[in-house]
N, C-alpha and C positions, 0 to 999 in steps of 0.2 A: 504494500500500500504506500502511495503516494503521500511524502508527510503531512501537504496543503490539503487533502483529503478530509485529516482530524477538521480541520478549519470549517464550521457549520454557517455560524454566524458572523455578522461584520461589526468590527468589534470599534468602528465609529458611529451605529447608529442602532444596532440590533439587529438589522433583517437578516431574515435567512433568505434570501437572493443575493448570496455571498458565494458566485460561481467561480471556479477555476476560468482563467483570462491567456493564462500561461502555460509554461513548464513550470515555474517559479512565481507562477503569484495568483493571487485571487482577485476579483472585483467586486464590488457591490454596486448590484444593477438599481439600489433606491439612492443612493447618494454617492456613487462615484469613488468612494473611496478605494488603494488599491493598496494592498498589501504582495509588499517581494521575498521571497525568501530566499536572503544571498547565504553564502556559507558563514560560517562563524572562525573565526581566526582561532587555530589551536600552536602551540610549538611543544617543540623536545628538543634535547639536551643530548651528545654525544660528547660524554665524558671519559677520555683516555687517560690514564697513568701514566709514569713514568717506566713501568713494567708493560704498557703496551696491552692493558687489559681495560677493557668498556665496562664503567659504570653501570648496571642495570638493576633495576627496581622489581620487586612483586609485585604486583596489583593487590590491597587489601579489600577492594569494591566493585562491583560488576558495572560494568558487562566485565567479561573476561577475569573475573576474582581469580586469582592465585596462579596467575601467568606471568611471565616477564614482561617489563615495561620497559620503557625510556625516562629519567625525570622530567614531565614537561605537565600541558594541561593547556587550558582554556584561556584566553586573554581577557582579562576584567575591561568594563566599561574606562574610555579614556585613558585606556595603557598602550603601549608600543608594543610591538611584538619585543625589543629587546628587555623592557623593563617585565615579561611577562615570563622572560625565560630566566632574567634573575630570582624571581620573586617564585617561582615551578620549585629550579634547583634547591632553592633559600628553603622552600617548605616539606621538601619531601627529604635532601637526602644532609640539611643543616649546612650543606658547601656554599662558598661562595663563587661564584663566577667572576673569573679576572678577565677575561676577554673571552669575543665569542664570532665567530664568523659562520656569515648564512650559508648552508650548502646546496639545499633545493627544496623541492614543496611536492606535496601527493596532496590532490584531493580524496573527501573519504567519506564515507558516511559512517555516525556515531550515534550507535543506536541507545538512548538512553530512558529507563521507564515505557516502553513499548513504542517509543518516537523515533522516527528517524531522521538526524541532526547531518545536514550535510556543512562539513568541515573542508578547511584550508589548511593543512597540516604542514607547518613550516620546520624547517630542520636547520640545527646550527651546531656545529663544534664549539664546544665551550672547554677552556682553563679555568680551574680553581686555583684558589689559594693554599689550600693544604690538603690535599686526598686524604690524610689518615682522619680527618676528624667526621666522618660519614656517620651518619645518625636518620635510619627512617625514619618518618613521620607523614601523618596528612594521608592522602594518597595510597602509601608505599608502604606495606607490610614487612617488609625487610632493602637490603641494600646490598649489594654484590659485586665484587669486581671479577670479570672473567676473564681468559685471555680471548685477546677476537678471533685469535684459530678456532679456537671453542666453542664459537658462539655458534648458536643454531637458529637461522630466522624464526622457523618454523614454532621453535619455543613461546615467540612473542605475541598474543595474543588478541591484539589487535590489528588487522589487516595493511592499514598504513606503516606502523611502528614495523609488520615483519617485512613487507615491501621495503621500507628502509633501510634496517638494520644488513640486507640481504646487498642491496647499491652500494652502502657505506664499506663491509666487507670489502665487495670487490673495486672498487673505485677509490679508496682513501686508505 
């Protein structure tokens, strides 16, 4: 199902002659109003060591509970993608990010409470300040460093993250 589908009524006036206009929006045929449904900015984190092993996270919440992750997540109203991927890092795995450069983007859909959230999934290699002081939270049921020979996309359990994590392997 189509996520604009959930959408019944138009939520500037009440009618329900709130019809799909789109791929990505609805209209309401009593007053015009039009509702789009662009993607939702999300990032993650590719954090390497000095031992050449990728930070990776548990998932402690579904979709995907008790899968490998990335540290990253959703970008807050009036944030940057880069203050989104400090503030990710900052809460799941306690590191700080000393620098970070973007690598590329997977669109995705994020299915969440029986919705489906189509996302912008941005990817960025990040430096920290100190790898030993790793502390899950938020998010992230535990924290791990593997080596990237090790790594298995397949582990990761959300379809962007293992798409990624599958590029990063062999391209970086």
């Amino acid at each position: 199902m189509h996520c604009l589908e959930k959408f019944k009524y138009c939520p500037a006036c009440g009618s329900q002659k709130f019809a799909i206009s789109s791929e990505k929006s609805r209209r309401c045929e009593d007053c015009g109003f039009e509702f789009f449904l662009n993607p939702s900015a999300a990032v993650a984190a590719f954090i390497v060591n000095e031992r050449n092993e990728l930070l990776v996270v548990v998932r402690a919440k579904e979709p995907a509970r008790g899968t490998f992750d990335l540290p990253g997540g959703f970008t807050d109203l009036g944030e940057t993608v880069g203050e989104a991927v400090v503030r990710e890092v900052m809460e799941e795995t306690s590191l700080t990010v000393g620098k970070m450069d973007y690598l590329f983007s997977i669109p995705n859909t994020y299915v969440y409470s029986n919705f489906a959230i189509p996302t912008m999934d941005l990817f960025f290699r990040c430096t920290v300040d100190d790898c030993s002081t790793v502390t899950p939270a938020d998010d992230a049921a535990e924290a791990r460093w593997i080596p990237i020979e090790q790594i298995n996309p397949a582990d990761f359990g959300l379809a962007s993250i293992s798409q990624a994590v599958a590029r990063f392997k062999k391209e970086y």
